[in-house]
N, C-alpha and C positions, 0 to 999 in steps of 0.2 A: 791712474790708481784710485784716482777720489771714485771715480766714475762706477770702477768694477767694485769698491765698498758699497755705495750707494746701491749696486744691483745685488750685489751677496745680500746686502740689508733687507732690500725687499721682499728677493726670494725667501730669505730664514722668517722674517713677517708673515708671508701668505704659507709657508710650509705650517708656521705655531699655530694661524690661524685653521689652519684645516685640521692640525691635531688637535685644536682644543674644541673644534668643530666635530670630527669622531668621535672624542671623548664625553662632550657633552650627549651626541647622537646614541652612543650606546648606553651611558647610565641614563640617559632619562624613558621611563617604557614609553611604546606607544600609546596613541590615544585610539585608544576603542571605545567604541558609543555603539552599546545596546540596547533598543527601547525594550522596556517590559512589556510582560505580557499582561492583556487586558483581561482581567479574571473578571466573570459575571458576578453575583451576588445568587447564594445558593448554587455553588458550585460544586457540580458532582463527583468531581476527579480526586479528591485526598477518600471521600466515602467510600470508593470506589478501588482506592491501593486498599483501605483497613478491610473491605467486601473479600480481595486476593490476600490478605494476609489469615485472617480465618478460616477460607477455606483449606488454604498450605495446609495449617495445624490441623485442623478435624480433616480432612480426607488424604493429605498424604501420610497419615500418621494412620489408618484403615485400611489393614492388607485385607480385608476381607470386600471393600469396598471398591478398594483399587482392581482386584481381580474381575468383581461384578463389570466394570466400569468398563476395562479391556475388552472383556467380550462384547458387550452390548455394541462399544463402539466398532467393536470389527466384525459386526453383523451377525454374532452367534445371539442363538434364540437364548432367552433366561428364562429360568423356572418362576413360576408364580410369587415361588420366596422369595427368589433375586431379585427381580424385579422390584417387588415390594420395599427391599430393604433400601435396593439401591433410588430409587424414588422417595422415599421417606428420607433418605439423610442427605441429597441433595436439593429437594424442593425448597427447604427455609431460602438458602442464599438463591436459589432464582427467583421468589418471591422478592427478596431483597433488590435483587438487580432490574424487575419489572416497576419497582419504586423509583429506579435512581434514571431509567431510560427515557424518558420525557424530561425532564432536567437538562437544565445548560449543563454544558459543561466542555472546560479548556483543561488540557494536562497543563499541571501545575508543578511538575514537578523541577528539581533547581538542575538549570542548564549547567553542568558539570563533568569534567571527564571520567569521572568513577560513577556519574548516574548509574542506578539501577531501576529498570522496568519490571518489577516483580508481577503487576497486575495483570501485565499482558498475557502471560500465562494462562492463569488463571479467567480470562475475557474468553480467550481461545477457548478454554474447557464450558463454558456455560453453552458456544456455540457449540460444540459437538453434541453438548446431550440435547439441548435446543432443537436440534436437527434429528437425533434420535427421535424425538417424543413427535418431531414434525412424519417423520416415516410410518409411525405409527397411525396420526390423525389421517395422512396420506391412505392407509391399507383401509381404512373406515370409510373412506370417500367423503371427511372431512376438510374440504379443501378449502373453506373460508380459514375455520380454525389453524389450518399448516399456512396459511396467507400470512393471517395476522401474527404467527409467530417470526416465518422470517422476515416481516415489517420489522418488528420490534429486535432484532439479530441485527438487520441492518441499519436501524437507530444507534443500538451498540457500534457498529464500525462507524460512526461517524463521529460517536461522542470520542471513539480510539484516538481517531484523525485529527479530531481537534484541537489546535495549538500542540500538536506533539511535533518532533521529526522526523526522518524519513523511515525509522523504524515504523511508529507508529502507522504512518500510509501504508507499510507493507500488510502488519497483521490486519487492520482495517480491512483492505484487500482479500486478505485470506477470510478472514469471517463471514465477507459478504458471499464469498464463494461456498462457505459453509452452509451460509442462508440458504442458497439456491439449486442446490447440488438438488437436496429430493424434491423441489419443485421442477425441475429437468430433469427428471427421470420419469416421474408421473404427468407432466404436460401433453402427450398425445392422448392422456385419457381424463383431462380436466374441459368438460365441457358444459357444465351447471352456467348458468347467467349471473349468477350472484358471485360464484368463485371468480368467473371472469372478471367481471366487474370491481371484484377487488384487488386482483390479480395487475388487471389498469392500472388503478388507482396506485398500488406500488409501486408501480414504474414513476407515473407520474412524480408523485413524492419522491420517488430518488433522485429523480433527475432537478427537482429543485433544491434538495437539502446537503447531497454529497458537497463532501470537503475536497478543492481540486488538489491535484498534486503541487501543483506552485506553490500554495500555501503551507503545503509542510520540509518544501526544500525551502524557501527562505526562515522554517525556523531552525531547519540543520545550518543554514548558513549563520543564526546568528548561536545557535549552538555550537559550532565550531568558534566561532569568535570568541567566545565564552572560554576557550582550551587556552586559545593564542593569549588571551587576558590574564588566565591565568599561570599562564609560562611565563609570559615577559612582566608578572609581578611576584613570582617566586615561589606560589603555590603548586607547581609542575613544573617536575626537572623536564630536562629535553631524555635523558637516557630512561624515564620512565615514558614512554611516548615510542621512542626510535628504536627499534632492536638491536640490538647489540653487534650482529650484522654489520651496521651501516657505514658508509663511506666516510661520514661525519665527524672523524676525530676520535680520539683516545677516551676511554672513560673519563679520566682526572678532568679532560675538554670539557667530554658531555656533561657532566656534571657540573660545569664550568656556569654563575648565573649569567655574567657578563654574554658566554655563547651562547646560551640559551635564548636570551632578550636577542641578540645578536641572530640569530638565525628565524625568530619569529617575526622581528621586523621586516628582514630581506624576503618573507614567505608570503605576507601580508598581501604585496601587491600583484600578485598572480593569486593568493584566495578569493581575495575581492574579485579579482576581473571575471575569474572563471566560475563562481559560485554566481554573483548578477547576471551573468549572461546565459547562465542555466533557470534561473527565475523566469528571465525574460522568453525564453525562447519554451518555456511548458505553459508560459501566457495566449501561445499560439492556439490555434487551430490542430490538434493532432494531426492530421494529413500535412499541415504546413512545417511542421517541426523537422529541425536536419537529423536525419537519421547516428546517430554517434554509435559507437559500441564500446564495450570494456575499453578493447585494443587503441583503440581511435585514443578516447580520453587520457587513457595511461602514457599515452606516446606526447600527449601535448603537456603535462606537469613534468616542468623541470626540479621545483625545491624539492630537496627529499622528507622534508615535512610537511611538505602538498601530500605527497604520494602518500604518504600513511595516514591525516586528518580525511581527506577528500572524502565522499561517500562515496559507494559504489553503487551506481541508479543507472546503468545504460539501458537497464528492461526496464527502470518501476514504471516511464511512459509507456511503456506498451500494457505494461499490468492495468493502467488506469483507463486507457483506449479499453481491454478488455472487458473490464467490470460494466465502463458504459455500453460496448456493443451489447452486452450480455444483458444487460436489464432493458437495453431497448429491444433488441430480438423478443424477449418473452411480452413487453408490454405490446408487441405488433400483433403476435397470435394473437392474445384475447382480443385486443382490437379488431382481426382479422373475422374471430369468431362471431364475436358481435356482431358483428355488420352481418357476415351470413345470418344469424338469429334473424335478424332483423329485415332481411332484404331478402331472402331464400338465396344469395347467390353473393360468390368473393368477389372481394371492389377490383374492381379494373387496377388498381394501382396505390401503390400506398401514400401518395398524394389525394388519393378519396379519403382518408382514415381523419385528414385535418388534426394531424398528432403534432403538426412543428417540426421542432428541429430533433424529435423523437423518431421520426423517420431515415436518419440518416446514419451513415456506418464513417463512425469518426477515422477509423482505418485509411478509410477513400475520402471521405468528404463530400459524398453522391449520398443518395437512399438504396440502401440495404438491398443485395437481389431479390427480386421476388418474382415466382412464376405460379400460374395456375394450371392447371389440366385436370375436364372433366373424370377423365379415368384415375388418377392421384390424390387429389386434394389442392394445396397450394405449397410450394416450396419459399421459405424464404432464409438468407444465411447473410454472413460478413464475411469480406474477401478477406480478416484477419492479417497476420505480420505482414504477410511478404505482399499483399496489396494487388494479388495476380486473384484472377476469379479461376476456382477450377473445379469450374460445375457442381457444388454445394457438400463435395466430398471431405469429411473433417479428419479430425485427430480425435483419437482417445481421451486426449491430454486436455484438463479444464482451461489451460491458460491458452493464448495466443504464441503460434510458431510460425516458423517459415515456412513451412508445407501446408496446403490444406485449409481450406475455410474454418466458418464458428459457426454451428449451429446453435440452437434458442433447445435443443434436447441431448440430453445426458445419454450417452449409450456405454453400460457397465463394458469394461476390458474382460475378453471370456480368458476362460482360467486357463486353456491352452498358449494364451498369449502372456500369461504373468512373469514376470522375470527376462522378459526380452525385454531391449533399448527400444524406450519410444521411437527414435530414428529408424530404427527397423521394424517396428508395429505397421500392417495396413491401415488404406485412411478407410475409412465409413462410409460406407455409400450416403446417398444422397438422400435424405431424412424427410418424405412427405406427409403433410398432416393435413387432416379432416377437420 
């Protein structure tokens, strides 16, 4: 009898202790430790939201402005007045933004679940007209002038990139693609030494100065951290976060602070595992990175507050793979060029050009195909997504797909083809230059 007290006793001991053990577990929050962000001195990212908050007011508040604005950018001709008007009332703020683009600059803005990016907008709109005025310089056979602009576009997507998160990488992304679009359309007919030569030199500079994708998925990762911090200290409910959908219990639950803490800590250790090992693995070598997709990713998050914080990035590696093929494709031409200027005759190989590691198609992780024939010119492409070479025939489509190489030239979609699925668009034949 004494025996089975003495074991009741113990058991009832280790049972209190474990309750007072969950108890203390669930009111005390986690500890989350996020370093801040190291902001320069003279930092151009707060100048830069006030830059996107004045243009909002003076140009979406301009139906007359707005209308000039659509057409230009969807390629309809303007009358000499349009034109004018619409150039007069947007040049102050790109002179503004040719101040701020040489300047450091970290987004600054506070890691938070109701952040807003208002600027980005607004960044996006400087590169379309940017890119207009570049089409322009372009039809004049100004081509240092169209250089140096989308240098300074692609400055802009870096300053995007820097210290933001994964959003940021993406418009970054898209602007630099804005940069570049009428320089790949006009490139089989850029053959000046001096456009060349600058043409270089932006590749070169991009390839030193871009911000990698790693760098802005570990600050979505300490960005999400910053939700979970602010869930499990009472600043965000869970039922503002989870839809109302979700498997997760009753409103009066979700709403619940105790579940709340309670479900952010159980969430913690599958964020962590699965946010570090996505850092770790865009640390790679593109060619070396395991292939994931949506599907893949969605199928490995168990918490259901994984599943709605997570990002969704199963293409931003390939966006990033694309932007480098694409600015090393164009800095090969001119290199390619050069050397003919130079030599009367294309290099045997683009290990003559002594360009590095600018030579090679991050896709594959070889050098970039390239061919010559005296009756053609020289052919050179990226075996793009699917990493199959298929004989330098592309897509319509700017970005990197499954089908079909990356040419370093833009070829407009003809109007017989508009409104069909890329999927079903033919690929492009094979794009030889001179």
């Amino acid at each position: 009898m004494r025996k089975w007290l003495i074991g009741c006793g113990v058991l009832f001991g280790i049972a209190l202790v474990l309750c007072v053990g969950a108890l203390v577990w669930a009111f005390i929050p986690p500890k989350i430790e996020i370093p801040p962000r190291q902001l320069p001195p003279n930092n151009a990212h707060p100048e830069y939201v006030a830059l996107a908050e004045a243009m909002r007011v003076r140009l979406d508040n301009d139906a007359r402005f707005k209308q000039i604005e659509n057409a230009a950018l969807g390629g309809q001709p303007l009358s000499p007045t349009d034109r004018a008007y619409y150039l007069q009332t947007i040049t102050p703020f790109l002179k503004r933004y040719e101040q701020l683009v040489n300047r450091p600059c970290v987004v600054s803005t506070e890691r938070s679940y109701n952040a807003m990016f208002p600027e980005l907008v607004q960044m996006r709109r400087i590169a379309r007209t940017e890119a207009y005025l570049m089409r322009e310089e372009l039809r004049q056979r100004r081509y240092r002038d169209a250089i140096r602009r989308a240098d300074r576009l692609s400055r802009l997507a870096d300053q995007v990139r820097n210290g933001g998160p994964l959003i940021h990488y993406l418009v970054g992304v898209s602007i630099h693609a804005i940069a570049l679009d009428p320089l790949r359309t006009e490139l089989p007919r850029i053959q000046e030494r001096a456009a060349l030569e600058a043409l270089l030199q932006f590749a070169r500079d991009h390839e030193q100065r871009r911000t990698p994708l790693w760098k802005c998925m570990q600050e979505e990762y300490y960005f999400g951290l910053s939700n979970y911090r602010d869930m499990a200290e009472g600043r965000i409910d869970y039922s503002e976060v989870v839809p109302d959908d979700s498997e997760s219990g009753g409103e009066s639950q979700r709403r619940n602070p105790l579940f709340t803490r309670f479900m952010v800590k159980t969430a913690l250790p599958e964020y962590h595992r699965f946010m570090q090992r996505t850092v770790d693995e865009l640390k790679l070598p593109f060619a070396e990175r395991p292939r994931r997709t949506a599907e893949s990713l969605e199928r490995e998050v168990r918490h259901p507050l994984n599943a709605i914080l997570l990002p969704v990035f199963a293409r931003a590696s390939d966006r990033e793979a694309g932007e480098i093929a694409m600015m090393r494709l164009m800095g090969c031409v001119a290199a390619i060029r050069l050397h003919k200027l130079r030599t009367g005759k294309y290099p045997a190989s683009l290990e003559a050009l002594q360009l590095g590691e600018m030579i090679n198609d991050p896709f594959s992780g070889k050098p970039f195909v390239y061919k010559t024939d005296p009756r053609f010119g020289f052919l050179i492409y990226s075996v793009s997504r699917n990493r199959v070479d298929d004989g330098g025939a592309t897509t319509y489509i700017d970005v990197a797909e499954e089908r079909g190489d990356m040419s370093p030239v833009k070829v407009p979609l003809p109007d017989h083809l508009k409104g069909t699925p890329p999927q079903e668009q033919p690929l492009v034949a094979p794009i030889w230059l001179r």
